[in-house]
C-alpha positions in Angstrom: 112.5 85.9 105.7 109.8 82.7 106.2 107.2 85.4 105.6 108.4 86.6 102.8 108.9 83.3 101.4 105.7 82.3 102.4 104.2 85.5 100.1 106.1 84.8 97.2 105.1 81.2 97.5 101.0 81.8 97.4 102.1 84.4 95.0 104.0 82.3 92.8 100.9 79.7 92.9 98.4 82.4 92.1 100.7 83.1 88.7 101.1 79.3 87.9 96.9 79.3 88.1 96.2 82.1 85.9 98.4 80.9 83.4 96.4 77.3 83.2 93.5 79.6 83.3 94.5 81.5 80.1 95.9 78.8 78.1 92.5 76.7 78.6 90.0 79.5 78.3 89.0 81.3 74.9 87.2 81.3 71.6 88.0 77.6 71.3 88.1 76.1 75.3 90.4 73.3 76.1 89.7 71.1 78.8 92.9 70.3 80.9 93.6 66.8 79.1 93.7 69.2 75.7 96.1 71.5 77.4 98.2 68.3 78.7 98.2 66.4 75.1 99.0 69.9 73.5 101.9 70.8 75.4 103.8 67.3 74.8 103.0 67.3 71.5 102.1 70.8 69.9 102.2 69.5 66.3 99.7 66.8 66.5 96.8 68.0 67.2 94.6 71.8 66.5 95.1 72.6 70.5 98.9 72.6 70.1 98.4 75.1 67.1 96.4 77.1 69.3 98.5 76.8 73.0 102.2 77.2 71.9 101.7 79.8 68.6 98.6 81.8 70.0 98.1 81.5 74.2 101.4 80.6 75.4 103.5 83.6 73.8 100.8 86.1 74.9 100.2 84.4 78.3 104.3 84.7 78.7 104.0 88.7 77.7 100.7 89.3 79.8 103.3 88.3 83.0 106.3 90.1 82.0 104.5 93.3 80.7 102.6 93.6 84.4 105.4 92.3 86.2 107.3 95.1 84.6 104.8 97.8 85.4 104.5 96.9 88.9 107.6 96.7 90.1 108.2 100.3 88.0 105.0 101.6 89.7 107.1 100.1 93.1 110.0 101.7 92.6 108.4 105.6 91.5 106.3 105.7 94.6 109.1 104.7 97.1 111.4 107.2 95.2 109.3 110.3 94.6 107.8 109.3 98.0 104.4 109.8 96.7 102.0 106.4 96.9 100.2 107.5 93.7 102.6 107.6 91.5 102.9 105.2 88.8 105.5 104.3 86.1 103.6 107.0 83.8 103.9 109.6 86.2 107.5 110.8 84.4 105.9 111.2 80.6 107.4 108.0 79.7 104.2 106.4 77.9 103.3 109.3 76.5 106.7 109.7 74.5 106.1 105.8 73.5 102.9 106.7 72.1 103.8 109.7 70.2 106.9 107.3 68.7 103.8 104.3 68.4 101.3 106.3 67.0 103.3 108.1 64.7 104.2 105.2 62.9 100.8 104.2 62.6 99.7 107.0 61.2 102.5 107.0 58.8 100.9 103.8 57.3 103.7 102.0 58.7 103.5 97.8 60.5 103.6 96.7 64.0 107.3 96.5 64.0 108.0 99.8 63.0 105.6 100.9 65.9 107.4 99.0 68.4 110.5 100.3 67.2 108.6 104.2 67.4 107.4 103.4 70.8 111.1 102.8 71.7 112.5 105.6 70.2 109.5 107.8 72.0 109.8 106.3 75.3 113.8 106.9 74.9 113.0 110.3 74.1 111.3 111.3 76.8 113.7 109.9 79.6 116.3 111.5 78.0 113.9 114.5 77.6 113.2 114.5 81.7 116.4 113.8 83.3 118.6 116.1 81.2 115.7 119.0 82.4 116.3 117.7 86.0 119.8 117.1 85.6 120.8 120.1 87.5 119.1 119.4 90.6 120.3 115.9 90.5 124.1 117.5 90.1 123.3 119.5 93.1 121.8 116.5 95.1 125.0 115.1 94.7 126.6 118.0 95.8 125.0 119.0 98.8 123.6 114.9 99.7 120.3 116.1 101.6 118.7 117.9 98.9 116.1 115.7 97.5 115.1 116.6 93.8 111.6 114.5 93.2 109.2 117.0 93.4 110.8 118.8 90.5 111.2 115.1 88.9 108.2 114.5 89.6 106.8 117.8 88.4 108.6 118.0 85.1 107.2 114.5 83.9 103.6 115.6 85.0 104.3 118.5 82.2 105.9 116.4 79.8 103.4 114.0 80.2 100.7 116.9 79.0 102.8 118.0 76.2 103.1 114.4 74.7 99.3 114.0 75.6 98.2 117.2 73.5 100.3 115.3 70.5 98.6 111.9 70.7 94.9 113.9 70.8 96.4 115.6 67.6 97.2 112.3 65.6 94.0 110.8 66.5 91.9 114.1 65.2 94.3 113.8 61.8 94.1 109.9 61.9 91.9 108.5 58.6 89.1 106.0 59.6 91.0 102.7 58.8 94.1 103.3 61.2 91.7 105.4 64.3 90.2 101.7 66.2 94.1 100.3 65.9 95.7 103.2 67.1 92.8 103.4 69.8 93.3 99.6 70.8 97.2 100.2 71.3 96.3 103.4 73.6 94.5 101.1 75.7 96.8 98.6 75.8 96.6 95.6 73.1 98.5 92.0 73.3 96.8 90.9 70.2 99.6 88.9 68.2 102.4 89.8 70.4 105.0 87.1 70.0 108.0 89.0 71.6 107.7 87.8 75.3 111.2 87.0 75.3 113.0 90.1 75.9 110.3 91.6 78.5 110.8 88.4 80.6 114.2 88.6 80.6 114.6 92.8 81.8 111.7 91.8 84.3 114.4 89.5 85.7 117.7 91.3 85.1 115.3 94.8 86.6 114.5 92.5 89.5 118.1 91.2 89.9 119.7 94.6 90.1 117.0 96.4 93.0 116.8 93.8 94.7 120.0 94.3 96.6 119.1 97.8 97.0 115.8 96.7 99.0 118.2 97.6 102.5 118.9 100.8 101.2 115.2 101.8 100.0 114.0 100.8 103.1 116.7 103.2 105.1 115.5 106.1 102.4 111.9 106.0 103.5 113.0 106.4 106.4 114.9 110.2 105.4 117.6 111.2 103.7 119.4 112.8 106.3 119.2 109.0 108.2 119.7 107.1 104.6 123.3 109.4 104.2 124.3 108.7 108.2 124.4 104.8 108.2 126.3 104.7 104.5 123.8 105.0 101.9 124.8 106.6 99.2 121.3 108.4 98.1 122.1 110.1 94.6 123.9 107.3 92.9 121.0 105.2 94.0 117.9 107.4 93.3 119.4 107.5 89.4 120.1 103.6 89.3 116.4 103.1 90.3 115.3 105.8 87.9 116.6 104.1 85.2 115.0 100.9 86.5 111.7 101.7 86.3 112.2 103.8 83.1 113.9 100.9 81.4 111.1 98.7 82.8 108.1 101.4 81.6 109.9 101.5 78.0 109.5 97.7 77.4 106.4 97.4 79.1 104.5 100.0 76.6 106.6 99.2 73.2 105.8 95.1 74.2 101.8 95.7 74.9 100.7 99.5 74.2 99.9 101.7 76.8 98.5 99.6 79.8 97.4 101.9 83.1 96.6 101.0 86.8 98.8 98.0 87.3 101.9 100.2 88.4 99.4 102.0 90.6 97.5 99.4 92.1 99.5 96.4 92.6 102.3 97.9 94.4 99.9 100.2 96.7 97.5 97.3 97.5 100.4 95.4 98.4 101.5 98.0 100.3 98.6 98.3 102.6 98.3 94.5 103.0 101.9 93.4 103.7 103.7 96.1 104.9 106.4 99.0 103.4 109.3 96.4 103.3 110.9 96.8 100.1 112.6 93.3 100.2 109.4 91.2 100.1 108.0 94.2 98.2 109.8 93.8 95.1 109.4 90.4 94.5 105.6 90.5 95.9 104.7 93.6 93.1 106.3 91.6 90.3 104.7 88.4 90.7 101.1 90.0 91.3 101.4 92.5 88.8 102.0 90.1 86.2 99.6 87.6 87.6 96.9 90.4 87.6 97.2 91.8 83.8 97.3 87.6 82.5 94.0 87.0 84.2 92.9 91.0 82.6 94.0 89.6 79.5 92.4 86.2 79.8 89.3 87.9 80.9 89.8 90.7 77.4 89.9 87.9 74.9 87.3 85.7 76.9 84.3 87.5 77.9 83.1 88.7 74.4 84.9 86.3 72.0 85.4 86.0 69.2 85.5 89.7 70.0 88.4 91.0 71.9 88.1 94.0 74.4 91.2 96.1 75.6 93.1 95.0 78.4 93.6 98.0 79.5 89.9 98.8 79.6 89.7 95.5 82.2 92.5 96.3 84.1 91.2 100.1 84.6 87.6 98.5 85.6 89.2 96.1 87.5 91.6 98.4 89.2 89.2 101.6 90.4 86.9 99.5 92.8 89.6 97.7 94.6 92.0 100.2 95.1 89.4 102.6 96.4 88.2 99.3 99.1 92.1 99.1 100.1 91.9 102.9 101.0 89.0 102.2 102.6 89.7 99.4 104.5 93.1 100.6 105.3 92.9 104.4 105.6 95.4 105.2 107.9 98.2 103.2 106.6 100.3 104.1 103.5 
């Protein structure tokens, strides 16, 4: 437990950094004083404008929205026991870009895209588990029968049927909608001001696997071993399902579609500390939303005014260093 503590303390230090880091750096750079003055008195001054209306909410959504991704990305590839699976492995972006897009393309604001993302991301969990829902009747049934793969293989299907529909509203999309609807593909926390309620699942998500952290470690270990020493394997495959896809949902409706964070963080993490779930959790959650706030700082920093895609930087980011952690690390997963 002092190790894990230990962890979650340098992790928890990393976070506190990159958030000084992004509410200093930008268009308009404050020096630490400015950030000081600002923060105890936001209406006085132009920084305080700039820190609690502009930096500050998307700073506070850059954390949840990767925290979010990594601890889905956690849970998928400890449940579909595959280490490159990631929270969009099941279709669940892709139906919250359908939803997204759709009401782009329908000439409609940001809000009612959040709310089509939502509906689309809804729509395709309900979508995958009610095709699966046979084989997880009959993993409750018969206990030892493990039902991934055909989880794991309907989402990969899903996942191309919803990505034939998004190439299809991008060929019909006119000119002045295509570079927004291309942003929020690749991921886009310009003007997000909704932090609130991704913070707060991040929490209540980590709050409820948590105490299954025993258990997940026992069902790495088999299912025949997980069912001997009282774990009750069905009922907690599902409740971890719905985690991460509850987690995924938020995560794309609050910031657009955002890869490699639920596929890095978790693995590197992996390979560095260890495969025990219990400082896992907390570990992927901090670092994942400590690595997409310094992606973001780096989006809206390194050609400003200009802003780039954060998903673009987290994708260029995430390719070299997950492929030196294999590397460096190739026999452990």
């Amino acid at each position: 437990m002092r190790r894990a503590l230990l962890i979650w303390f340098a992790l928890a230090v990393a976070a506190a950094t990159a958030f000084v880091l992004a509410l200093v750096t930008g268009s308009v750079a404050l020096s630490p004083l400015d950030l000081a003055q600002a923060l105890i008195q936001p209406a006085d001054n132009i920084a305080g404008e700039i820190v609690t209306r502009l930096r500050l909410p998307r700073a506070l959504a850059a954390f949840a929205v990767g925290g979010l991704l990594a601890l889905a990305g956690a849970l998928m590839q400890i449940l579909l026991r595959n280490p490159l699976a990631d929270p969009y492995v099941l279709g669940f972006s892709g139906g919250a870009a359908v939803g997204a897009l759709g009401a782009m393309l329908a000439g409609f604001g940001m809000l009612a895209a959040n709310l089509g993302a939502a509906g689309g991301a809804l729509l395709a969990i309900v979508l995958v588990f009610t095709l699966a829902r046979r084989d997880f009747a009959r993993q409750q049934m018969f206990g030892a029968l493990d039902a991934s793969p055909r989880l794991l293989l309907i989402g990969v299907i899903m996942a191309a049927g919803w990505g034939a529909i998004i190439t299809l509203m991008l060929t019909l999309a006119p000119d002045a909608r295509l570079r927004g609807m291309l942003f929020w593909l690749m991921g886009d926390l310009n003007g997000v001001q909704s932090w609130a309620p991704a913070l707060l699942v991040l929490l209540a998500a980590l709050a409820v696997a948590y105490p299954a952290a025993r258990d997940l470690n026992l069902l790495l270990r088999g299912e025949v071993l997980a069912h001997t020493l009282g774990v009750r394997v069905a009922p907690l495959r599902r409740k971890i399902y719905l985690i991460a896809s509850v987690a995924t949902a938020l995560a794309v409706t609050t910031a657009g579609a955002i890869g490699f964070i639920g596929l890095v963080v978790p693995h590197a993490l992996r390979l560095v500390l260890g495969n025990d779930q219990r400082t896992l959790l907390p570990a992927s959650a901090l670092a994942g939303g400590t690595l997409l706030l310094l992606a973001d700082t780096a989006a809206r920093s390194l050609m400003a005014p200009q802003q780039l895609p954060v998903g673009m930087i987290t994708a260029l980011v995430g390719v070299p260093a997950f492929m030196v952690l294999l590397l460096r690390n190739p026999g452990r997963r």
